[in-house]
N, C-alpha and C positions, 0 to 999 in steps of 0.2 A: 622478732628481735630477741625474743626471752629464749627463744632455740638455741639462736645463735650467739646467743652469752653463756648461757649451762653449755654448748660443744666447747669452745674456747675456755672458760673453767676447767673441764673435764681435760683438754688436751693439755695446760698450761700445769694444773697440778697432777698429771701422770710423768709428765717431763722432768719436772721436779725429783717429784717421787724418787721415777730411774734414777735421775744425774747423781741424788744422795746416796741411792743404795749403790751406785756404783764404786763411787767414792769411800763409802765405809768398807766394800769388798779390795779397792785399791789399796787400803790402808790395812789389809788383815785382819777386820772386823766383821763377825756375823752377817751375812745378807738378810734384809727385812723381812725378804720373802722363806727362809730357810733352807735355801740351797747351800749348800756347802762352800765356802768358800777355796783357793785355791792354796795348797798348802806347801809349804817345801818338803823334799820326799821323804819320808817313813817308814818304808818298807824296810824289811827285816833285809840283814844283805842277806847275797847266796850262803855264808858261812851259815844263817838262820834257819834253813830251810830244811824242810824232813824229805830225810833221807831214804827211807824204810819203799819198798817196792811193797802196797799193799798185793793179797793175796790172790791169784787170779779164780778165774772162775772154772768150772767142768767147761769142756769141750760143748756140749748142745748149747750152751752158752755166749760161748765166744763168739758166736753168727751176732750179736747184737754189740757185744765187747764194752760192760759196762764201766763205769768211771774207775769202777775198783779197783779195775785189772791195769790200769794208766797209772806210771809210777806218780810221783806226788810231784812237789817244784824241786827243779834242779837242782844237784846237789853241788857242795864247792869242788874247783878242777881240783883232782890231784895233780900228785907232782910227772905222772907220768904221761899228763895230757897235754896237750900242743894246738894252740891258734898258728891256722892258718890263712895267711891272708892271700886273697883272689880278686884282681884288678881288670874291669874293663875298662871301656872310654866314657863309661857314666855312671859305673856304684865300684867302689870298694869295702869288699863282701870277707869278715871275720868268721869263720867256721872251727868250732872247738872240737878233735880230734873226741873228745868226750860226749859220744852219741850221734856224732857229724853234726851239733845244733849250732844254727848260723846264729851268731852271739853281737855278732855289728854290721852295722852296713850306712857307708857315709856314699851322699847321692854328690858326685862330684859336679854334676852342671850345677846345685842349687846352694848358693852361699849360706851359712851360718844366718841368723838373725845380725847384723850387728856386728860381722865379723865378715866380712867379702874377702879374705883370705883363707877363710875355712870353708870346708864342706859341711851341708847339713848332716847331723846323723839322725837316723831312725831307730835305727833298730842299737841297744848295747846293754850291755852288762856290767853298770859300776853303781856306784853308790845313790847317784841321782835320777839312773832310770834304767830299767829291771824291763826290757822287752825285745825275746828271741820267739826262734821260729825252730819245731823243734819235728819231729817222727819216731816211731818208733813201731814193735810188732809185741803183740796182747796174744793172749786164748794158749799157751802154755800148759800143761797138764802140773798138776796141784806139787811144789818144792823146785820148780823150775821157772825160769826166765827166757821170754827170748830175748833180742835184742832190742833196747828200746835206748830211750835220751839220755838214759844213765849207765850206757853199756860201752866199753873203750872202743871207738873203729879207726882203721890209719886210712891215713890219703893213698893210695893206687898209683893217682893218673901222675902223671911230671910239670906238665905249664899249670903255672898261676899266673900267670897275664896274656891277655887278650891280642895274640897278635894277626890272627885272619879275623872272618866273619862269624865264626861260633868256639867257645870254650868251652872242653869239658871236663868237671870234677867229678872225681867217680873215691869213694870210702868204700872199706868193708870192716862187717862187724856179725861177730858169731856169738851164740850163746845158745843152750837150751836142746840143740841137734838144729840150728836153723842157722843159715849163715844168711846176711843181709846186704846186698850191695845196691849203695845210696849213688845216684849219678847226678849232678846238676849238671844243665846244658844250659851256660849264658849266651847273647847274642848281643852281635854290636847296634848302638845304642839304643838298646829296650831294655825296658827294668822286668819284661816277665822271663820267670827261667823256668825251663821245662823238669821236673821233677819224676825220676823212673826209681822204683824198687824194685828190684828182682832177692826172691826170698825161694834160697836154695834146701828144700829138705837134706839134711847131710847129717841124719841119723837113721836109726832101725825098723820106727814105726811113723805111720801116717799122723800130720799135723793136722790142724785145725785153726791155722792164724789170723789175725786182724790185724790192718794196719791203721794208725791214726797218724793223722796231721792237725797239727797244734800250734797254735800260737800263745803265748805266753806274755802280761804285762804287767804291771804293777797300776793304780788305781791314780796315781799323779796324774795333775795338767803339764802337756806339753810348756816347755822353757819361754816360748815366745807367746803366750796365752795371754790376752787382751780380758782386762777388767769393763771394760767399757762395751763389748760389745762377746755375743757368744755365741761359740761356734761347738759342735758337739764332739765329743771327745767320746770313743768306747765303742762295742762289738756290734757290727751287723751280720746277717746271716741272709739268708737271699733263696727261694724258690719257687717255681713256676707257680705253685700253689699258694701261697703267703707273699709271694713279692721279698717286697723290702721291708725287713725287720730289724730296727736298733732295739740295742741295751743298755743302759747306763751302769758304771762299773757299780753305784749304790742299787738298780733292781737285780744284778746279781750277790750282790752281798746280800740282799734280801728275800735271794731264793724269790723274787716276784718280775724275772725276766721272761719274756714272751714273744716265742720264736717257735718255729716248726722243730718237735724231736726228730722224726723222722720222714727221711723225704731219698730221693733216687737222680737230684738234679739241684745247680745251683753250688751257692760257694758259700763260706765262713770269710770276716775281713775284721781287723780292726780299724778303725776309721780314725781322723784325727786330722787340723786345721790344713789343706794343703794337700795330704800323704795320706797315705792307705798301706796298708799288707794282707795279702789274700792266700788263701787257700781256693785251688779251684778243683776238687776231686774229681775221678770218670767219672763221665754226665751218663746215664741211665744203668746205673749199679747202685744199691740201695745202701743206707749209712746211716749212720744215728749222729746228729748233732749235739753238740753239749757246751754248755757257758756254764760255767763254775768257780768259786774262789777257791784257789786250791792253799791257801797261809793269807793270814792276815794283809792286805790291801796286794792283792800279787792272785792277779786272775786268769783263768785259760780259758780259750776256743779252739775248741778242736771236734773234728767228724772224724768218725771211728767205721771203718770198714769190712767186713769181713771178705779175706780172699777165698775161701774154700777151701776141701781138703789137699793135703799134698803129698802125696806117697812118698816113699823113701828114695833117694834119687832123684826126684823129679822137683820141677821148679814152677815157681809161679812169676806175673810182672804185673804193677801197677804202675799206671803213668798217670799224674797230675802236675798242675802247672801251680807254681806261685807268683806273685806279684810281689812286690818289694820298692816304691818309690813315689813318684808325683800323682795326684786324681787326673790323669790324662784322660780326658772321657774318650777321647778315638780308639785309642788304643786299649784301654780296658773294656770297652765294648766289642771290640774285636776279638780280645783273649775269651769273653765267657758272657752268656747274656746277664746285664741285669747290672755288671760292676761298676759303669760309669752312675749308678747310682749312689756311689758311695758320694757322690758328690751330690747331697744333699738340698734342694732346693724346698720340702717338707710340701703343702697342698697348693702350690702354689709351681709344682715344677711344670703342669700343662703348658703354662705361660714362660718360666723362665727357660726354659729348654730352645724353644725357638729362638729368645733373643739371644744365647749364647752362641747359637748358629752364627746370628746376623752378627754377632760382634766378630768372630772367628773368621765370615765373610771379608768382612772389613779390614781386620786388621792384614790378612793378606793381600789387599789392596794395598793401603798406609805404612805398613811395618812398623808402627809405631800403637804402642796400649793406649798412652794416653791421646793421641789423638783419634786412636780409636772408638775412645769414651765419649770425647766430644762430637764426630760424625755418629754416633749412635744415639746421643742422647738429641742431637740434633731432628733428625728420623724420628724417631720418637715425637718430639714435640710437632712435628710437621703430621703427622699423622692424625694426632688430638687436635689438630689447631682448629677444626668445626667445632668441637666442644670446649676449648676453652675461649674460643672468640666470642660461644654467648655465655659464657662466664663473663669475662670481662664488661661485656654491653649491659651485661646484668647488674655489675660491680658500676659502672659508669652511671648507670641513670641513677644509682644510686647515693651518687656522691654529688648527683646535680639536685638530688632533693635532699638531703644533708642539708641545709641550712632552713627549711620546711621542716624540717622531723626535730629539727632544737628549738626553733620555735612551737611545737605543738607542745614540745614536752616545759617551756616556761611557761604554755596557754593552760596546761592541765597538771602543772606539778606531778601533787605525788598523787591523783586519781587515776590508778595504773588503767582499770577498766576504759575510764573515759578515750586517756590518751593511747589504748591499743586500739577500740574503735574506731577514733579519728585516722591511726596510721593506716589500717587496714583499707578505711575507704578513700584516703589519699593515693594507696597503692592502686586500689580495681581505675580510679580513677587516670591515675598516669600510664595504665596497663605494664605494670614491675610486679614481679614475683622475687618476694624477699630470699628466697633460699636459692633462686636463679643461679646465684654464682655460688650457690654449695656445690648443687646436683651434679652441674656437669664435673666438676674434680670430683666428686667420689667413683665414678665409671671408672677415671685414670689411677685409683691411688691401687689398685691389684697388677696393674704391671711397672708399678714407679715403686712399689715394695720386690716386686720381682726381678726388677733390674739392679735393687740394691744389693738382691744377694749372690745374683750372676757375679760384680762386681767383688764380692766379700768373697765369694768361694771360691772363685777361677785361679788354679795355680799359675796361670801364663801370667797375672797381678805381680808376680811375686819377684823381687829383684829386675823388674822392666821399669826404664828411665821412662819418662818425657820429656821436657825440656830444662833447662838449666838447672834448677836448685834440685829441682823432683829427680832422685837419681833410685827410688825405688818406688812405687805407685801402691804394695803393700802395707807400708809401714806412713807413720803420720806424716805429715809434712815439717823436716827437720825447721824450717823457721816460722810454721805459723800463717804464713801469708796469704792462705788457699783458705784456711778457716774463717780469716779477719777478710778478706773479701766477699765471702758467703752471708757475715754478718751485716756488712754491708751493703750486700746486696736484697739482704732483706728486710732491713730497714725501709729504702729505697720500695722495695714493692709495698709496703705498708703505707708509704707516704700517697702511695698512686691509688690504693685503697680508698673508699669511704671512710670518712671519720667517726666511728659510734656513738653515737647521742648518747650513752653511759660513760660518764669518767673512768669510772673501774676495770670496763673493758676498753676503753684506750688505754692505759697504762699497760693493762695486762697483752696490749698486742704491741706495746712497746717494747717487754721485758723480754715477750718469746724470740727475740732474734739474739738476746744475750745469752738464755738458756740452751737452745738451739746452736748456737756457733761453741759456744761453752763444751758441749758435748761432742762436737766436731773436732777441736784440739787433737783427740786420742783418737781416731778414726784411721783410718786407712787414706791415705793420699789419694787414689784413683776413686775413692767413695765423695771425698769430697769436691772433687773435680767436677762429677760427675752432677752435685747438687748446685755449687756455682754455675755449670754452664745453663742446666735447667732455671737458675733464677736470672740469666742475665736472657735467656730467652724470653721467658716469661716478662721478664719486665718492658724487652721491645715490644713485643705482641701486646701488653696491655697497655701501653703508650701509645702504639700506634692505632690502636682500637680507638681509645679517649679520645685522641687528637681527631678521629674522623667525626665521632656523634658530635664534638664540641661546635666543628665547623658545621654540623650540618644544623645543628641549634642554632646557632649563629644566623646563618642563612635563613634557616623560618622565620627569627627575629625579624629580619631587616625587612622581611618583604609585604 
């Protein structure tokens, strides 16, 4: 019993702990732990930014194309640059005539936070969030430039809206003796767009170029970032050899991010609640990766490649693909190995991967999320139900010697020794094993944490009804109702519980269903759905357990 009063301690004041430090991070005060809390933006605008095109490097150089040679953060548009805007049936896509850098991109199937009249945006350029997608070409001979993010290119092609099955935007931009033509090729409705450089020698002597693809962002939390619970925000980088590699935008502020320099395969991505944007460069041509603050809270990822020489006259093409929109795991596993990893499940994804399947299963069965959550969690519990059935039995005889275990402890007071002797041979006596009903729940708590973050991660969560009030399953429950039945229904299995011969620990298993539903308030809707159906399971299956050993004690009684 002293186990199982220090676990319950340990769990009651860690619960605590969080619910406050959440709360002081709610409120714009320090976290206890020292994480940085979530700030409104800072960054310097584009007017802030340098300007200056540091100097490149010799030609035998430019095969690696180091940071140097990559101009700095974007400079302000002048007046002779031109956004254009590029629509299909699921992103509308801002591109500044100034370097061709795609400067906005609003995901038109996925509403605003808060606003179901708007489009999410991702990707923009104003005062409260600093993140484009940018290219450009490096390895220049020493008072030249070629064309990079900061070099004027015009639009070419004529359609800006989508009206067969593929668009295509095509820029040109010159400088240096190299002319650059950028081509996007969108597709209806996919958010990957095919990416071609063709980089035409159209000077006297043989080049030596590199091309980089860049993403660019500033060190802010996304607009709709929850205090209460946390989901990771900032760059991964991805290859056959290293896997999957995050960064937080503070280990690159402090130059201690760790990721492959160099590798021949694999993609760069920024990652964020929901959304992704990726670079995916040719898979088996060699590149140097790079994560760097390039100005104060305003960071880049970008792989830098070298194309080869290129005579005079003659041309070269590089083709890669970008991503731009939802963590659709199909479909960005399909674009490039490794990317539906951005959807982060952390060491625990051997487990949540497969349930994401079965959920995905299911809901094309259902068509509905939230009742997808509930045939899932249902599954779930049917699967455990040998292990928590001898939980329960365990929990059960336990509550039939409950009134033996208050009596031993009024026969021995405060002689702890005495009265843990006594209980111990009470127990070999009854044949009960006091942590019976721990053992079998700890087996389940590595897939009942794994299915919470299938739940927390899955963008198909996200603006999907269930039934009446619940008209988004991502965002909390606008009246509370889902929480306040959770809390209740944990009451309720506490009642059905043994009652602890320590006062201190019955209070304290009285108060975890207020701390617990307390912290549910700010939750995700289809998160806490998901814990109510599991408590309303759990408390038939542990009733109907009781109800049977009662009867069956009953029956030895009488005979």
């Amino acid at each position: 019993m002293d186990i199982r009063r220090t676990v319950l301690w340990m769990i009651f004041s860690f619960s605590l702990l969080l619910l406050w430090n959440n709360w002081q991070i709610h409120n714009g005060k320090p976290s206890l732990f020292g994480a940085p809390t979530p700030t409104a933006s800072t960054s310097e605008s584009p007017a802030g930014a340098n300007n200056a095109t540091p100097s490149v490097p010799s030609a035998p150089a430019a095969a690696t194309a180091p940071s140097a040679a990559v101009p700095g953060a974007s400079a302000p548009a002048p007046a002779r640059s031109e956004e254009i805007v590029i629509t299909t049936d699921v992103l509308r896509l801002t591109f500044d005539t100034m370097g061709a850098q795609l400067v906005r991109a609003e995901l038109l199937k996925y509403p605003a936070t808060g606003q179901a009249d708007k489009p999410t945006v991702l990707l923009d350029r104003s005062a409260g969030l600093n993140y484009v997608v940018q290219t450009g070409v490096v390895g220049a001979p020493n008072g030249q430039s070629f064309p990079t993010h900061q070099t004027p290119f015009r639009l070419v092609s004529q359609e800006r809206e989508l009206t067969g099955d593929n668009l295509v935007v095509t820029f040109e931009g010159e400088s240096g003796g190299v002319k650059v033509t950028k081509t996007f090729t969108l597709h209806r409705g996919r958010y990957d767009i095919d990416v071609r450089h063709d980089l035409a020698n159209v000077g006297a002597a043989p080049v030596t170029p590199s091309l980089y693809l860049q993403i660019e962002r500033d060190g802010n939390d996304p607009a709709d970032t929850s205090s209460f619970y946390h989901t990771f925000t900032g760059f991964a980088v991805y290859s056959e050899q290293d896997k999957f590699q995050k960064s937080t935008f503070s280990d690159i502020e402090k130059k201690k991010a760790n990721y492959i320099k160099q590798a021949d395969n694999g993609w760069i991505a920024v990652v964020q609640h929901y959304f992704a944007t990726a670079w995916v460069p040719p898979q088996g041509k060699p590149r140097t990766n790079e994560l760097l603050e390039v100005q104060k809270n305003l960071y880049a990822g970008r792989s830098i490649e070298a194309v080869g020489d290129i005579a005079p006259g003659a041309a070269a093409r590089v083709d890669s693909h970008l991503w731009v929109g939802p963590q659709d795991q199909k479909a960005m596993a399909a674009l490039a190995p490794g990317l539906e990893l951005v959807v982060d499940y952390g060491w625990l994804t051997i487990i949540a991967k497969p349930l994401f399947k079965l959920m995905t299963w299911l809901h094309s069965i259902l068509g509905n999320w939230g009742w997808t959550i509930v045939a899932l969690t249902v599954l779930i519990k049917a699967v455990f139900y040998p292990l928590a059935a001898a939980s329960y039995r365990s929990m059960a005889r336990m509550k039939q010697v409950a009134p033996r275990l208050q009596a031993l402890k009024e026969k021995y007071g405060d002689d702890k020794q005495k009265l843990n002797a006594a209980m111990m041979e009470m127990y070999r006596t009854e044949k009960i094993n006091p942590l019976g009903g721990c053992l079998p729940m700890l087996v389940q708590i590595p897939v009942f944490i794994s299915l919470y973050w299938v739940l927390l991660a899955s963008v198909e969560m996200r603006g999907a009804p269930w039934i009446l009030w619940v008209h988004d399953l991502s965002v909390r429950d606008p009246f509370f109702i889902l929480p306040a039945i959770m809390m209740a229904t944990m009451f309720l299995q506490i009642k059905l519980n043994p009652t602890p011969p320590d006062p201190i620990q019955a209070k304290v298993m009285m108060i975890m269903p207020l701390v617990f539903g307390g912290m549910m308030f700010f939750f995700p809707a289809g998160l806490v759905l998901y814990w109510c159906v599991n408590n309303i399971l759990s408390i038939a299956q542990q009733w109907s357990i009781t109800r049977a050993i009662q009867r069956k004690s009953e029956v030895a009684a009488n005979r």
